[in-house]
Rosetta silent file (secondary structure, phi, psi, omega in degrees, C-alpha in Angstrom):
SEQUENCE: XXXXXXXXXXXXXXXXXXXXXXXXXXXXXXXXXXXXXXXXXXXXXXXXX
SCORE:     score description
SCORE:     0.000 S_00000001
   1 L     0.000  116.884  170.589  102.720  -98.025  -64.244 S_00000001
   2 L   -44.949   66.894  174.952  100.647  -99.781  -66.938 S_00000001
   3 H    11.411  -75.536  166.480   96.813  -99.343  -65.831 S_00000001
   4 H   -56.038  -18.668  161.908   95.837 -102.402  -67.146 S_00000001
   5 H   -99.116  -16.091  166.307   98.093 -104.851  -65.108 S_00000001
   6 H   -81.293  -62.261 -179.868   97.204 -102.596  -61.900 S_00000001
   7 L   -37.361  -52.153  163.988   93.829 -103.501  -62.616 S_00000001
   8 L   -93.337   37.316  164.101   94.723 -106.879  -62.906 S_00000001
   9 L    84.411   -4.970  170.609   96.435 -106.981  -59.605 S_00000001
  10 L   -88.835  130.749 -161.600   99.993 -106.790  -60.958 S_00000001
  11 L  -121.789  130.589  167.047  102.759 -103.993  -59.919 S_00000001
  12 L   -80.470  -35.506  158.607  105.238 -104.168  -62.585 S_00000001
  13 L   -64.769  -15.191  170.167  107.376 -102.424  -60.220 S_00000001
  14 L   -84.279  -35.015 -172.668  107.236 -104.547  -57.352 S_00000001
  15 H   -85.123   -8.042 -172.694  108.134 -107.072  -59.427 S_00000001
  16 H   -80.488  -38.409 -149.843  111.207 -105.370  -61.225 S_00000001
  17 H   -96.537  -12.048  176.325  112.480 -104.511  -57.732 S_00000001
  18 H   -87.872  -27.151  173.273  112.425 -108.501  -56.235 S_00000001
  19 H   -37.207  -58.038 -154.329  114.108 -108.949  -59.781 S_00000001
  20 H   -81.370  -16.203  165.173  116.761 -107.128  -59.195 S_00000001
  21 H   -72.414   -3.400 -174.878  117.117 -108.385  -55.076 S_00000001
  22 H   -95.926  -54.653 -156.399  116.897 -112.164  -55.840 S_00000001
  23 H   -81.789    0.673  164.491  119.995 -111.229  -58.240 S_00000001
  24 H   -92.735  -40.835  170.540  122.006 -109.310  -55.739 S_00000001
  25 H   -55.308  -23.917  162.697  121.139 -112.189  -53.312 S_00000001
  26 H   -54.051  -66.276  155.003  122.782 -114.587  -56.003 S_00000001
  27 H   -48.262  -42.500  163.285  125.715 -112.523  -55.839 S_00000001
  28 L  -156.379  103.143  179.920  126.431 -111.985  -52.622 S_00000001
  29 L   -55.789  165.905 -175.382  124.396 -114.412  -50.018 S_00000001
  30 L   -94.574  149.180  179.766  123.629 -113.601  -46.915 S_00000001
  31 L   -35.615  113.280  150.130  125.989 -115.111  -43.703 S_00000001
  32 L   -56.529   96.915  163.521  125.010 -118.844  -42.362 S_00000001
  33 L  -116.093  151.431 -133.134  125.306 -118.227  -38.869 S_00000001
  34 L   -87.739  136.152 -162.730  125.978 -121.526  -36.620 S_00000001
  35 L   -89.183  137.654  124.396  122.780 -121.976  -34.006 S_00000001
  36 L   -29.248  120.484 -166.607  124.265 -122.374  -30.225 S_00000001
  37 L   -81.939  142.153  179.086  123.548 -125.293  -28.689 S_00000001
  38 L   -36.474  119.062  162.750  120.645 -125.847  -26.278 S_00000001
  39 L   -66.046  136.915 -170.708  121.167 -124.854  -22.780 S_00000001
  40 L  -104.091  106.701  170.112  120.866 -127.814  -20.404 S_00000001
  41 L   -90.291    3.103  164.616  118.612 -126.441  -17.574 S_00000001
  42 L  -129.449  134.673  171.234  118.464 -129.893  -15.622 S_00000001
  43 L  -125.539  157.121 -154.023  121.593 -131.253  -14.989 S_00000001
  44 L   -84.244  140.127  179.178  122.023 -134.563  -13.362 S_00000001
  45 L   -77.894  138.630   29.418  122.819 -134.046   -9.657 S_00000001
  46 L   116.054   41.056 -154.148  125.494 -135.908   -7.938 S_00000001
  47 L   -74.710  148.201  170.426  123.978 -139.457   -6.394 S_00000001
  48 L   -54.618  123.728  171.723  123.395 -139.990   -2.878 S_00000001
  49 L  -111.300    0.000    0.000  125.291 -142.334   -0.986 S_00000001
């Protein structure tokens, strides 16, 4: 690690290592999975006759 860019708040290595994960994320994305729909906790009752 390069002193001078730790000193100025920069990890050359942190940034080498989101390099190379944004370009495996490019490659192979991660799964879209489909949200479940909203449980209906009041349901309409039945009117009285």
């Amino acid at each position: 690690m390069d002193p001078k860019l730790v000193r100025e708040g920069q990890d050359p290595q942190l940034l080498k290592a989101i390099e190379v994960e944004m370009e495996l994320l490019k490659k192979q994305p991660p799964p879209n999975y489909l949200k479940p729909a909203y449980p209906n906790y009041h349901p309409q009752l039945p009117a009285i006759q």
